[in-house]
C-alpha positions in Angstrom: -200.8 55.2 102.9 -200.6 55.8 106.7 -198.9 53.1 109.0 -202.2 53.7 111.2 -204.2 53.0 108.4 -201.9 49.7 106.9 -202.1 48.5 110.2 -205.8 49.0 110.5 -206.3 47.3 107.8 -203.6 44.3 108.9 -205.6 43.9 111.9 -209.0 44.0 110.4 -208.2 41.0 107.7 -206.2 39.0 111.3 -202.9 39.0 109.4 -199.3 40.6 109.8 -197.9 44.0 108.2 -194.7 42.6 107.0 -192.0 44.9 105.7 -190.8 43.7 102.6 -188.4 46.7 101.1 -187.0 48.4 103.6 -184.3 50.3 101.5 -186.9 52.0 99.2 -188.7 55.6 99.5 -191.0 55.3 101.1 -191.0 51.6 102.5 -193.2 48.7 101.2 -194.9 46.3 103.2 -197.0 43.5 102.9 -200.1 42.4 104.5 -199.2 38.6 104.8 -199.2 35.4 107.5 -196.3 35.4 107.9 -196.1 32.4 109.8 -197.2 30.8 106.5 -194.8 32.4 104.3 -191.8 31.3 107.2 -193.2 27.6 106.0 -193.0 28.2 102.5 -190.0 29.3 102.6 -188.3 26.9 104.9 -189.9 23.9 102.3 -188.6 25.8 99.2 -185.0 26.1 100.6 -185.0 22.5 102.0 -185.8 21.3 97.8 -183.2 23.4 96.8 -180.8 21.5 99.5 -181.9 18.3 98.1 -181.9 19.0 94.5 -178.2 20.2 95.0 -175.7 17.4 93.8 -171.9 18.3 93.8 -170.0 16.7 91.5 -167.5 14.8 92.1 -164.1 13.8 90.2 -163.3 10.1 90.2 -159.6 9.0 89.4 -158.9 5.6 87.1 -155.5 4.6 85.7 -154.6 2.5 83.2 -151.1 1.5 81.8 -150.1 1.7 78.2 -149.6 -2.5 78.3 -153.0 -3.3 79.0 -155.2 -6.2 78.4 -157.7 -6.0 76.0 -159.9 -7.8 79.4 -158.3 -5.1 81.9 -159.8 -2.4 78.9 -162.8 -3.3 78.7 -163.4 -3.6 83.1 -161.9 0.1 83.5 -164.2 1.3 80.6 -167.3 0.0 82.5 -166.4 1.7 85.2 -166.3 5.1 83.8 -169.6 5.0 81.8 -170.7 3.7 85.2 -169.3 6.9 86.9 -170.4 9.2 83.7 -174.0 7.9 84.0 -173.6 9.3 87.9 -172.7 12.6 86.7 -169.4 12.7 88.2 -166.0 14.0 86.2 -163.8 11.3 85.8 -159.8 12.0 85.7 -157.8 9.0 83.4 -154.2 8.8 84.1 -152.0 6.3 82.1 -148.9 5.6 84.2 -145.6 5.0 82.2 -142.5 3.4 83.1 -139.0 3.5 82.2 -138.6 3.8 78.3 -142.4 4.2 77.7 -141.6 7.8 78.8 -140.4 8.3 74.8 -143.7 6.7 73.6 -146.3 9.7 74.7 -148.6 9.3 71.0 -149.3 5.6 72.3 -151.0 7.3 75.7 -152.6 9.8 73.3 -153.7 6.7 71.4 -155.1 5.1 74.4 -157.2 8.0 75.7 -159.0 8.7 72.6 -160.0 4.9 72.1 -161.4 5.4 75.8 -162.6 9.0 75.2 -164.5 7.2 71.8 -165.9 4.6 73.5 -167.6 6.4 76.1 -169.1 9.7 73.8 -172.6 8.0 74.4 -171.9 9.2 78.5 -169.2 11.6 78.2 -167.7 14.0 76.1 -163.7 15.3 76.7 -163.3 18.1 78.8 -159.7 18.7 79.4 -157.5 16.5 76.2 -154.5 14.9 76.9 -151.7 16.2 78.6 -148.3 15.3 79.7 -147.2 15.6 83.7 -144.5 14.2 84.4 -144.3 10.2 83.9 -148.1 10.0 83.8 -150.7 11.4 81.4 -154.3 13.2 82.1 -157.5 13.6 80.3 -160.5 14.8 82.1 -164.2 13.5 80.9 -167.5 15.4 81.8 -170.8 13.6 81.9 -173.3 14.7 79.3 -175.8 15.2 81.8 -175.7 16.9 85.4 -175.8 14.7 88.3 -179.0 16.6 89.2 -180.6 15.5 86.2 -179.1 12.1 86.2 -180.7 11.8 90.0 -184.0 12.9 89.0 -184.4 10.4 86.4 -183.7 7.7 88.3 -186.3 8.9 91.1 -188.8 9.2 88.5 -187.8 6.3 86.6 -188.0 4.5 90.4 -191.7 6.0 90.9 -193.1 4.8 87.7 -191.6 0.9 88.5 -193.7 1.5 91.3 -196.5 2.3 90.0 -196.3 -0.2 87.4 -195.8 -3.0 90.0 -198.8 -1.4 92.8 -202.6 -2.6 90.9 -205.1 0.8 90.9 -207.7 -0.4 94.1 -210.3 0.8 91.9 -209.4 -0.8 88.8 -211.1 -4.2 88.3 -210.2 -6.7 85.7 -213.3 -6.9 83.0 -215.4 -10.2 83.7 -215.0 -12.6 80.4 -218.1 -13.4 78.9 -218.8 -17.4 79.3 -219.7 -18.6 75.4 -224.0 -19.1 75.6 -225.0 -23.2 75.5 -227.2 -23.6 72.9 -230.7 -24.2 74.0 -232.2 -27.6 73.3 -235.0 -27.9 70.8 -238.5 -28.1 72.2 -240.2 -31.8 71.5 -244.2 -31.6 71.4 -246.0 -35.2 72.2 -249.2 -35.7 70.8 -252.0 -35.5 73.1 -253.3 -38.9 74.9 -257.0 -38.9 74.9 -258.1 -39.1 78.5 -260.5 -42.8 78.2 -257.5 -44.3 77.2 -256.1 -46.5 80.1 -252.7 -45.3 81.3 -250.1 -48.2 80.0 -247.3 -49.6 82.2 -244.6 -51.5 81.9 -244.6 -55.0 82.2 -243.6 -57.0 85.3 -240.8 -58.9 85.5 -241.5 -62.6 87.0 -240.7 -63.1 90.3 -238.4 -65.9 91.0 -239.5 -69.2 92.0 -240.2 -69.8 95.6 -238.0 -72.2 97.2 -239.1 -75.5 98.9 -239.4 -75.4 102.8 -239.7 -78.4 104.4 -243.0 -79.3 105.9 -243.7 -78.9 109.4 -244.7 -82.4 111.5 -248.3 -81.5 112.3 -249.0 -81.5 108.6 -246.7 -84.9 108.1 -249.0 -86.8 111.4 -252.4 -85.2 109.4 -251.0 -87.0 106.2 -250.0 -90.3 107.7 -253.5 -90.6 109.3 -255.3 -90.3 105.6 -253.4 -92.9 104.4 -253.0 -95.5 107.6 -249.1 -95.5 107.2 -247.1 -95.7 110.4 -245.9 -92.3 111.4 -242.2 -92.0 112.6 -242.3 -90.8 115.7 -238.8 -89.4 117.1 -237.2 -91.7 119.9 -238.7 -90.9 123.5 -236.2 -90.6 126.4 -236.4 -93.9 128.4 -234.1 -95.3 131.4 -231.1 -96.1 130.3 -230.1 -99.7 129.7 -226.8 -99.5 130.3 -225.5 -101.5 133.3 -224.5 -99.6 136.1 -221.0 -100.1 137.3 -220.8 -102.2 140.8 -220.2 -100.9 143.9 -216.7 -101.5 145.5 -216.6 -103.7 148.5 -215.7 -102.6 151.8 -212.3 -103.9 152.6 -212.4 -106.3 156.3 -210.9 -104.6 158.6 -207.5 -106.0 160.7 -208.5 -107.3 164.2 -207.8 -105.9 167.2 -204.9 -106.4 169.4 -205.5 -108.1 172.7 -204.1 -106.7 175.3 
């Protein structure tokens, strides 16, 4: 085809003529946005970035006098730095005469090299360098992968943790209350007089006193004296005397 005609046709469908093999005979191009496939792209090179781990080698030394205690801390911290995905480099460090004892190193490293197959496997086996020891362990997986299932393994606590919004719990059915038995009362024939309960007797009433008009009214029937209540009179008691002027002294004459 033309480049009048591919760019025709660019132009016609709004997108770019892109070249995308410039070495070949003849050239071949695209008809692309390429703005869009700049974005692609950049995204698809920025996942790569992230999915990229480099591996790193840890160091950890031991002696060939150690404590079953001192053992068994160093060992968790290479199945700690296996289940990273990072090499780890053992060194066993001796010291004057326990230069002539290399098989107990050798011994050493393959307990440890034992102990962590479930994480590790032995890359590089024992070796003498001067007055130490080496052994190199590789993880079984590769840091990438080791990363990956942690973020998924991350996501899916999530999830587990967050409730669904539209999930609702089912509604427990409340257990049905039997329904009482229907009780059918004869019918009352309607000249019958309606019955009622009987009344309790009142109490008796108690005795007021009676009032004075009726007392005078009963004391005139039967000629009796009526007791009348004492009228206010003058008083009889005798009044105190008055005290007498006292004479006065005479007059000087003068």
């Amino acid at each position: 085809m033309r480049l009048e005609d591919a760019l025709r046709l660019a132009q016609d469908a709004d997108l770019d003529l892109v070249e995308v093999a410039p070495d070949a005979r003849p050239p071949v191009v695209k008809i692309m946005d390429y703005g869009k496939f700049k974005y692609e792209a950049d995204m698809k090179a920025r996942e790569a970035r992230r999915n990229q781990a480099n591996t790193v080698l840890k160091e950890i030394r031991f002696r060939l006098k150690i404590d079953p205690h001192d053992y068994g801390t160093k060992k968790g911290h290479v199945e700690r730095f296996l289940r990273a995905g990072d090499k780890v480099k053992v060194m066993i460090q001796f010291r004057g005469r326990e230069q002539s004892r290399p098989e107990a190193g050798i011994r050493l490293l393959s307990k440890l090299a034992e102990d962590v197959t479930e994480f590790g496997f032995v890359e590089s086996q024992p070796k003498q360098d001067g007055r130490n020891m080496v052994m190199v362990i590789a993880p079984v997986k590769k840091k990438a992968e080791q990363r990956n299932e942690a973020r998924r393994a991350a996501q899916a606590k999530a999830r587990a943790q967050t409730p669904e919004s539209g999930a609702t719990e089912p509604a427990t059915p409340e257990p049905a209350s039997p329904e009482p038995p229907l009780v059918t009362q004869p019918a009352v024939a309607a000249s019958a007089p309606p019955t009622s309960a009987p009344l309790a007797p009142e109490p008796p009433a108690r005795a007021s006193k009676p009032p004075a008009a009726s007392l005078r009214a009963a004391a005139t029937k039967t000629d009796a004296p009526v007791p009348h209540p004492p009228e206010a009179g003058p008083s009889t008691a005798k009044a105190s005397p008055r005290p007498r002027p006292r004479p006065r002294p005479p007059a000087a004459k003068g």
